[in-house]
HTML snippet that shows the backbone in 3Dmol.js (N, CA, C, O; Angstrom):
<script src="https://3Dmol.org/build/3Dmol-min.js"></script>
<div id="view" style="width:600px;height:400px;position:relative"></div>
<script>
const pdb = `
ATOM      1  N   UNK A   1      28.273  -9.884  54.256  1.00  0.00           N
ATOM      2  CA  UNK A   1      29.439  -9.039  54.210  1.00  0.00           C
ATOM      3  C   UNK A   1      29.165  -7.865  53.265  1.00  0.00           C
ATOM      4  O   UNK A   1      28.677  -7.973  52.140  1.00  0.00           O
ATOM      5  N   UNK A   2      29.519  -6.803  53.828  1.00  0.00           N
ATOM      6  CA  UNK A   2      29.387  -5.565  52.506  1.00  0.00           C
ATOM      7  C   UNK A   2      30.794  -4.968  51.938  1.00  0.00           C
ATOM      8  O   UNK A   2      31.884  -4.590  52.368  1.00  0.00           O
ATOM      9  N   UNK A   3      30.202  -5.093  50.897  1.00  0.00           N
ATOM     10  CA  UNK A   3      31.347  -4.617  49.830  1.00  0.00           C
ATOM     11  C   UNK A   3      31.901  -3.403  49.349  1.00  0.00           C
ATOM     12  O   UNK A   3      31.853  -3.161  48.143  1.00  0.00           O
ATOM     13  N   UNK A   4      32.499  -2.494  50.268  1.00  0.00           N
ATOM     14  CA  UNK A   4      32.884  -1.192  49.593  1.00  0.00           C
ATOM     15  C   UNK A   4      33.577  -1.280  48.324  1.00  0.00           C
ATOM     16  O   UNK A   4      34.681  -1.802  48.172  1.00  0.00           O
ATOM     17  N   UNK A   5      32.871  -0.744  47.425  1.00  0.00           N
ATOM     18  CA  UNK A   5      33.184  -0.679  45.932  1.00  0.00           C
ATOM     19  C   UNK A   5      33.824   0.584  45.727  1.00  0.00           C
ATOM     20  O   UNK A   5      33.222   1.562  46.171  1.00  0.00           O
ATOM     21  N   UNK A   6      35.130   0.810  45.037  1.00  0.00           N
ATOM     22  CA  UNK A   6      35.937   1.823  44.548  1.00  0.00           C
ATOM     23  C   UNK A   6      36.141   1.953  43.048  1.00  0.00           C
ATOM     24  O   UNK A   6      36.345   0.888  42.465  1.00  0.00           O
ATOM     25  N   UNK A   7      36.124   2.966  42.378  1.00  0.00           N
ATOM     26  CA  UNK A   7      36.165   3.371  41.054  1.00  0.00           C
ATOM     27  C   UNK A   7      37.574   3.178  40.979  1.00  0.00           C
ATOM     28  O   UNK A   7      38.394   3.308  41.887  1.00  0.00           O
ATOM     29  N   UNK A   8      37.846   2.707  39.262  1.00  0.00           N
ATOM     30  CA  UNK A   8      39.000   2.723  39.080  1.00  0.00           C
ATOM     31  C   UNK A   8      39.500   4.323  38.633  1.00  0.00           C
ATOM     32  O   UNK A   8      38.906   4.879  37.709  1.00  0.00           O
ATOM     33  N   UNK A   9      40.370   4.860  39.187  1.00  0.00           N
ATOM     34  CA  UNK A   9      40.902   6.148  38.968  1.00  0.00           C
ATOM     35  C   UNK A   9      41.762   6.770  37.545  1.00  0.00           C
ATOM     36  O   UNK A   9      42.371   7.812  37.303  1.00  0.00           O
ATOM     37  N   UNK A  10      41.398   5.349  36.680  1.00  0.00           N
ATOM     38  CA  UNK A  10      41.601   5.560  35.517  1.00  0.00           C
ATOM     39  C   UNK A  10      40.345   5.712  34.552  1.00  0.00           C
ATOM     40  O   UNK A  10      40.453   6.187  33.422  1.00  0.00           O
ATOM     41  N   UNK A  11      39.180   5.283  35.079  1.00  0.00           N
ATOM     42  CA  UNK A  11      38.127   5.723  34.407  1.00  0.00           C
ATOM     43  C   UNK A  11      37.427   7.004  34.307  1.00  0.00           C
ATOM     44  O   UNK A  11      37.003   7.716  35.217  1.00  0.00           O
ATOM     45  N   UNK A  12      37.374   7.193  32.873  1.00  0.00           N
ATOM     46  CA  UNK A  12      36.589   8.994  32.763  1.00  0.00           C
ATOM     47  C   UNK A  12      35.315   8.720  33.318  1.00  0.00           C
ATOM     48  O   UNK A  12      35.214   7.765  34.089  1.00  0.00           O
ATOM     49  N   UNK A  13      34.374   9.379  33.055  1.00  0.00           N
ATOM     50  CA  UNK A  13      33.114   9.622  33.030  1.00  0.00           C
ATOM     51  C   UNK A  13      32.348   8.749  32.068  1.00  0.00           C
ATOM     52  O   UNK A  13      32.677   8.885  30.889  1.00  0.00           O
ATOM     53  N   UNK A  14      31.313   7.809  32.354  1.00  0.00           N
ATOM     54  CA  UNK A  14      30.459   6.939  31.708  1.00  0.00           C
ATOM     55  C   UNK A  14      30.152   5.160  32.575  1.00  0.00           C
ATOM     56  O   UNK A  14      30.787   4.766  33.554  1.00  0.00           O
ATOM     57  N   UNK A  15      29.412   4.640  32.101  1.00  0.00           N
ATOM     58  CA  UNK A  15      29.304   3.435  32.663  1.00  0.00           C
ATOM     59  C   UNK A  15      30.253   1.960  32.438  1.00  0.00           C
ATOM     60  O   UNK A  15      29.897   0.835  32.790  1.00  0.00           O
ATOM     61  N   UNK A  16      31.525   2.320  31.766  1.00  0.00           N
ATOM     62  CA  UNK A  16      32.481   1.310  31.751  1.00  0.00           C
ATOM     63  C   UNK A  16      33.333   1.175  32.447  1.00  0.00           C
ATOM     64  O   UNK A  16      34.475   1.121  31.991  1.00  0.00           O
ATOM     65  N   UNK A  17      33.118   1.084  33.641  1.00  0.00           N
ATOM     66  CA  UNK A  17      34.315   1.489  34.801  1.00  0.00           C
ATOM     67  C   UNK A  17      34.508   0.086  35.591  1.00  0.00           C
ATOM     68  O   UNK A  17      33.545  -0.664  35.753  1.00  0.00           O
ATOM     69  N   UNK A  18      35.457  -0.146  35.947  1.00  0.00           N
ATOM     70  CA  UNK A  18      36.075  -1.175  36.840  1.00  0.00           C
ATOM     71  C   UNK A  18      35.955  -0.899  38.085  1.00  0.00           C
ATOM     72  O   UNK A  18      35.974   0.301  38.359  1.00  0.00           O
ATOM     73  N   UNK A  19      35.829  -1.680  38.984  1.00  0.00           N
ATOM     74  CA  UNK A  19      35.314  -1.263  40.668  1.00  0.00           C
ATOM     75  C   UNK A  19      35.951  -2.133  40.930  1.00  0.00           C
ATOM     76  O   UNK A  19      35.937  -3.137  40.218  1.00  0.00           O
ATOM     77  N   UNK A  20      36.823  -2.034  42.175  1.00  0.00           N
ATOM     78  CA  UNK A  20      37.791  -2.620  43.110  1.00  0.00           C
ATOM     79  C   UNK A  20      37.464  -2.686  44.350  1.00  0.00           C
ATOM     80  O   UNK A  20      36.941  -1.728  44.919  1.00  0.00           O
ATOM     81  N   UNK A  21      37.817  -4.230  45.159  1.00  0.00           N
ATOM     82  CA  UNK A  21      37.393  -3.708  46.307  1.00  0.00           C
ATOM     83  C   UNK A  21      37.861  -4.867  47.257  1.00  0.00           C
ATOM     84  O   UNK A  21      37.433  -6.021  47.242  1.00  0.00           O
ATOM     85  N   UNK A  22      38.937  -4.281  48.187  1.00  0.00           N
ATOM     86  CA  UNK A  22      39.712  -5.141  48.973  1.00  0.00           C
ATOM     87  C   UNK A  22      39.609  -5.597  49.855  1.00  0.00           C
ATOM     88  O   UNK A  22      38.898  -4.854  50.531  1.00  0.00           O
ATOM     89  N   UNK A  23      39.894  -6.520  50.457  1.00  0.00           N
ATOM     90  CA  UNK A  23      40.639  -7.061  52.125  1.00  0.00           C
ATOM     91  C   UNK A  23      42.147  -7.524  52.122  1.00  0.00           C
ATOM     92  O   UNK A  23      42.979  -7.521  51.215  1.00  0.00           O
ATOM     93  N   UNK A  24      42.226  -7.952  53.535  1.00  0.00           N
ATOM     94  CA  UNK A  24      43.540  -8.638  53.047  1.00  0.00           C
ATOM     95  C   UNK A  24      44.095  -9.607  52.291  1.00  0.00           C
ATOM     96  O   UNK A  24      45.219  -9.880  51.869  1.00  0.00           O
ATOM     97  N   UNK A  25      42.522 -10.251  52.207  1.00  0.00           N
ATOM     98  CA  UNK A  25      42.866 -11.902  52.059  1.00  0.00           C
ATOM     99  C   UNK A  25      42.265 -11.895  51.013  1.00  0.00           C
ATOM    100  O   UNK A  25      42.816 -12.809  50.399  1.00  0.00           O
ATOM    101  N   UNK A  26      41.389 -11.430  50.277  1.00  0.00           N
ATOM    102  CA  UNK A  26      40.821 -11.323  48.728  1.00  0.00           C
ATOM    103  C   UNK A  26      41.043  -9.516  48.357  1.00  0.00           C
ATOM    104  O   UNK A  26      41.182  -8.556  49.115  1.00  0.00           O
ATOM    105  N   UNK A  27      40.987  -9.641  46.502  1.00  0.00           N
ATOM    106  CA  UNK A  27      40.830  -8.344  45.631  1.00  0.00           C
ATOM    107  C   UNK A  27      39.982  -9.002  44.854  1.00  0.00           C
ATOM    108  O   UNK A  27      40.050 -10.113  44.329  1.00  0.00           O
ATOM    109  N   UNK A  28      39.021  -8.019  44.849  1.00  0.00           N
ATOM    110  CA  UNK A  28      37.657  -8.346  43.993  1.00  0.00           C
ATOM    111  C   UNK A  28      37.675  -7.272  42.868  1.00  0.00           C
ATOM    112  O   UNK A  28      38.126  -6.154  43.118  1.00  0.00           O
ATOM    113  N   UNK A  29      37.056  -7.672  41.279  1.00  0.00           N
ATOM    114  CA  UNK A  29      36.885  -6.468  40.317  1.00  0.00           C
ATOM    115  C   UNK A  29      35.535  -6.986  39.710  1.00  0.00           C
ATOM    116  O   UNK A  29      35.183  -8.160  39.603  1.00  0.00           O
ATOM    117  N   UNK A  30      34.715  -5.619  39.259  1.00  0.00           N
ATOM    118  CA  UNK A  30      33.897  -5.701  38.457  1.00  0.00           C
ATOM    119  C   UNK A  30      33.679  -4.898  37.664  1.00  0.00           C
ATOM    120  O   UNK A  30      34.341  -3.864  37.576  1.00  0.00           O
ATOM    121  N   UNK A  31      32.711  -5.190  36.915  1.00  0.00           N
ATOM    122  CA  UNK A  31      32.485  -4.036  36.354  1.00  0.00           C
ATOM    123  C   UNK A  31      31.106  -3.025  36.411  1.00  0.00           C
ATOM    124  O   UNK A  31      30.019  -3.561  36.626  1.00  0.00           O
ATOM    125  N   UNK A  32      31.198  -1.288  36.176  1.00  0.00           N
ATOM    126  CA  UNK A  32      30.089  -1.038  36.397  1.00  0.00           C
ATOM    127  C   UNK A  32      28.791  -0.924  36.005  1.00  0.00           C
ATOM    128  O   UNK A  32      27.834  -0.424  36.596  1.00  0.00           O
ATOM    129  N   UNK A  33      28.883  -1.527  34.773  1.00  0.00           N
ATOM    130  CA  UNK A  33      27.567  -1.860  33.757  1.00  0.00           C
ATOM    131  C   UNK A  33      26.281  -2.953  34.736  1.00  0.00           C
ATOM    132  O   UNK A  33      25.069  -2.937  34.948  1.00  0.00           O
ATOM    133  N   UNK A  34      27.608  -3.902  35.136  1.00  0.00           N
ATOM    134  CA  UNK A  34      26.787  -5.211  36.132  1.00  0.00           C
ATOM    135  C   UNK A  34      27.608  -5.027  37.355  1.00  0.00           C
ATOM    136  O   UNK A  34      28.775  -5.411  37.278  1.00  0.00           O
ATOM    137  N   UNK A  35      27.248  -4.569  38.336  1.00  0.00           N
ATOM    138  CA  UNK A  35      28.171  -4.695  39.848  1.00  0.00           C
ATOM    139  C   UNK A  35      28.016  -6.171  40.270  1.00  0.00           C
ATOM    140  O   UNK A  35      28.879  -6.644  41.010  1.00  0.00           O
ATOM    141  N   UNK A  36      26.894  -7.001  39.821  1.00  0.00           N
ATOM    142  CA  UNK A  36      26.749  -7.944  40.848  1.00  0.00           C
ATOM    143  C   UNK A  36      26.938  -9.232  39.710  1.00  0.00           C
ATOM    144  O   UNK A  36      26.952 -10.395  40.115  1.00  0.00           O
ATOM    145  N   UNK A  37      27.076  -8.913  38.302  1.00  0.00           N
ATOM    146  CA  UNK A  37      27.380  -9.883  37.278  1.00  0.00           C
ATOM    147  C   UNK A  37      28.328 -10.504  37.800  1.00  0.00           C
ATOM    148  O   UNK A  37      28.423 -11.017  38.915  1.00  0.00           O
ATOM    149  N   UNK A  38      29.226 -10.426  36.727  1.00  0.00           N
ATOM    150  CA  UNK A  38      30.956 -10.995  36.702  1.00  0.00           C
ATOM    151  C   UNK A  38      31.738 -10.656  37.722  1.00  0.00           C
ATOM    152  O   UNK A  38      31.767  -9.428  37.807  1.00  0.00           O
ATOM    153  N   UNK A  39      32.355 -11.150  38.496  1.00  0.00           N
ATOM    154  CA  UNK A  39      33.197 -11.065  39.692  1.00  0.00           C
ATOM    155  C   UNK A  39      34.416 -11.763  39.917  1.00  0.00           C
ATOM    156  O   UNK A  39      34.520 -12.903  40.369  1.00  0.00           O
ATOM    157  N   UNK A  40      35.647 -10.734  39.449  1.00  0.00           N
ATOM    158  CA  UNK A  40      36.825 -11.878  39.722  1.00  0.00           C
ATOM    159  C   UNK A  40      37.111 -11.457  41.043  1.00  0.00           C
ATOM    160  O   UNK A  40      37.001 -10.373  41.614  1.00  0.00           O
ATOM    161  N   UNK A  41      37.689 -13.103  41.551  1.00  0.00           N
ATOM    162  CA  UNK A  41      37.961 -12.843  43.359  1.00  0.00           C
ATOM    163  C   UNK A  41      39.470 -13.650  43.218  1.00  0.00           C
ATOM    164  O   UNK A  41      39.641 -14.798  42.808  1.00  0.00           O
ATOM    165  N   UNK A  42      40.504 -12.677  43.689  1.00  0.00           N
ATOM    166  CA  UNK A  42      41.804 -13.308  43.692  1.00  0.00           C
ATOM    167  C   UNK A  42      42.306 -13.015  45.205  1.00  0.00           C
ATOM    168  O   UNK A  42      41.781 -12.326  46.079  1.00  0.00           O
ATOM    169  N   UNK A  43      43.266 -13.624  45.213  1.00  0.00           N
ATOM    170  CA  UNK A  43      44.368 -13.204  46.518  1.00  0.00           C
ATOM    171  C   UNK A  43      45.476 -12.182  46.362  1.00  0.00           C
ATOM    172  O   UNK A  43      46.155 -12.357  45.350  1.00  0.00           O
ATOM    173  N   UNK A  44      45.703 -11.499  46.873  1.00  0.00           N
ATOM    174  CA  UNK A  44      46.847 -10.232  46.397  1.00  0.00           C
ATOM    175  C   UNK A  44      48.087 -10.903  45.799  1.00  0.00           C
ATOM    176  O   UNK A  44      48.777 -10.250  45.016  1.00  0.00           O
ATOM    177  N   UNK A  45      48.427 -12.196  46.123  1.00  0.00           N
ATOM    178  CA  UNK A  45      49.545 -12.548  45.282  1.00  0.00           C
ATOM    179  C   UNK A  45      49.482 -12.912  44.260  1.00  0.00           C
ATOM    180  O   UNK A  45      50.484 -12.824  43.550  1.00  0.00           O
ATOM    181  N   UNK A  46      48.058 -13.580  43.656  1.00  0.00           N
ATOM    182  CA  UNK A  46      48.022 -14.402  42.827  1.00  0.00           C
ATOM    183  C   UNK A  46      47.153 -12.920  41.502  1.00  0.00           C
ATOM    184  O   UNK A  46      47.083 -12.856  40.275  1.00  0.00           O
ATOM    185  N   UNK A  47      46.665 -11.995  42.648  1.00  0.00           N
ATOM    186  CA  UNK A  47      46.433 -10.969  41.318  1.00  0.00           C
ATOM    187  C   UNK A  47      47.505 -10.051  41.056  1.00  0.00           C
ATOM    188  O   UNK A  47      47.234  -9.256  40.156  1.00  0.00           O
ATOM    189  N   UNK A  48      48.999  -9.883  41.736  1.00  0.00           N
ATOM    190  CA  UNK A  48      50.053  -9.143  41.790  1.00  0.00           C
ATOM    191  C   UNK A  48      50.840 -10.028  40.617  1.00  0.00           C
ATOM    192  O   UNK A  48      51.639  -9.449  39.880  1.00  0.00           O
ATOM    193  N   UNK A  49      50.600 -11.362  40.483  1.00  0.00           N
ATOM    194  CA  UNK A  49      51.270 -12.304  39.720  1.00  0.00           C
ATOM    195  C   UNK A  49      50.140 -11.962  37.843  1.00  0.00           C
ATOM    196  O   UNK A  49      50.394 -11.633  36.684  1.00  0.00           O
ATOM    197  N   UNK A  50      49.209 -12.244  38.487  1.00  0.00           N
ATOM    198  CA  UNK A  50      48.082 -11.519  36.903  1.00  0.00           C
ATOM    199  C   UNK A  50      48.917 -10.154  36.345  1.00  0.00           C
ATOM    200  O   UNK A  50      49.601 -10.211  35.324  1.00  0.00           O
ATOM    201  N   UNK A  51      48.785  -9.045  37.067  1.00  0.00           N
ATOM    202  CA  UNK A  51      49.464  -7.655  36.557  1.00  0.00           C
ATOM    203  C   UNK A  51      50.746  -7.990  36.478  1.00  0.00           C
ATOM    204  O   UNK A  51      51.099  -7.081  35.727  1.00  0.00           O
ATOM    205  N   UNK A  52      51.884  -8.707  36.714  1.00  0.00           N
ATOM    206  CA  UNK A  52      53.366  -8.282  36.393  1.00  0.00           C
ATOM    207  C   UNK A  52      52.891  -9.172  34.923  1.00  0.00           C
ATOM    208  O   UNK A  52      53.393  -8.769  33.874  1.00  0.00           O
ATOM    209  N   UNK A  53      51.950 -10.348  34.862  1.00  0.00           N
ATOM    210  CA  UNK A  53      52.223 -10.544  33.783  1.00  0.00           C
ATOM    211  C   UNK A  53      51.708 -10.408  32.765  1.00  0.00           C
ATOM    212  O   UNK A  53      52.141 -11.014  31.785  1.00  0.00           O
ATOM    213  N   UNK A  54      50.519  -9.492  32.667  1.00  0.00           N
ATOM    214  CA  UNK A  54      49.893  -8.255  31.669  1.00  0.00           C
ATOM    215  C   UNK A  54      51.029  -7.555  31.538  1.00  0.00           C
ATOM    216  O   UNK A  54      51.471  -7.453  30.393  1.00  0.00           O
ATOM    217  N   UNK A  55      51.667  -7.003  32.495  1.00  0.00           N
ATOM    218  CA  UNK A  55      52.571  -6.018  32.080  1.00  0.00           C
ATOM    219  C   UNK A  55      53.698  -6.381  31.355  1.00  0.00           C
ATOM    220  O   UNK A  55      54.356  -5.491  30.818  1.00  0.00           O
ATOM    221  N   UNK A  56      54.011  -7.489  31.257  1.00  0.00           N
ATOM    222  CA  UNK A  56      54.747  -8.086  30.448  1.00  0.00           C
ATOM    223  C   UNK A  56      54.647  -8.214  29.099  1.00  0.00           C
ATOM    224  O   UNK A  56      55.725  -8.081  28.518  1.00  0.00           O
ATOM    225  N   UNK A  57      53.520  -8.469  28.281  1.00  0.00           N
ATOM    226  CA  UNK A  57      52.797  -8.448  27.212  1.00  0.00           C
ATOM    227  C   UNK A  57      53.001  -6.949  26.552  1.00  0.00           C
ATOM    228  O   UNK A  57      53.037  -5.772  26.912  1.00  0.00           O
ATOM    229  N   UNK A  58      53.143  -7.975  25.009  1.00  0.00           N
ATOM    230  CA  UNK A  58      52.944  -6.050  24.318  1.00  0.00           C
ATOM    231  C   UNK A  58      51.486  -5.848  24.340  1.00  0.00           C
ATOM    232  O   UNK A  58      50.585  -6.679  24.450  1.00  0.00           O
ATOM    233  N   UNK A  59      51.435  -4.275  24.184  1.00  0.00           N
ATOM    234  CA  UNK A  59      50.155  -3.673  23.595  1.00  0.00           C
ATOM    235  C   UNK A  59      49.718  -4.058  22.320  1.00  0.00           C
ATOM    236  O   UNK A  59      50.481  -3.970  21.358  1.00  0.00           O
ATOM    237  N   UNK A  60      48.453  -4.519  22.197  1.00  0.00           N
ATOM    238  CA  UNK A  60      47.832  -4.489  21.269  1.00  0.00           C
ATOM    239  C   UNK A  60      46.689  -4.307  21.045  1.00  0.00           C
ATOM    240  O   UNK A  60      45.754  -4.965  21.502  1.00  0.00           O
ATOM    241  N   UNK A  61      46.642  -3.554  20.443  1.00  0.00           N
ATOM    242  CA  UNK A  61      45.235  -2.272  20.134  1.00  0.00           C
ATOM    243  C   UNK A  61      45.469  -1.792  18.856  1.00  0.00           C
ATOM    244  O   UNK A  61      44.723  -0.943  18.369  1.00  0.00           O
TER     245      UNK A  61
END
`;
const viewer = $3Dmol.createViewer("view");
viewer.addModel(pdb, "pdb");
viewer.setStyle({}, {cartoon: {color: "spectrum"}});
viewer.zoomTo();
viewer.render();
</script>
């Protein structure tokens, strides 16, 4: 299967970028230091359920 890889559109310029890359039935992320390292593989609900609940969380930085 090939993997069209997409930049995250929040990343500037350099090699720390997040790459996305969908179907219906999986959302895949990596990162661009290692494309083929670390690989999270979710289902759109269960990564729609990850982000509401990051977004929930305060910032801390």
């Amino acid at each position: 299967m090939t993997v069209d890889w997409q930049k995250s559109s929040y990343c500037s310029e350099g090699n720390s970028c997040i790459h996305i890359a969908t179907t219906r039935e999986t959302i895949r992320l990596t990162e661009s230091n290692d494309p083929s390292g670390a690989i999270l593989t979710a289902t759109p609900a269960a990564f729609d359920a990850l982000l509401t609940a990051l977004k929930k969380e305060p910032h801390r930085g």
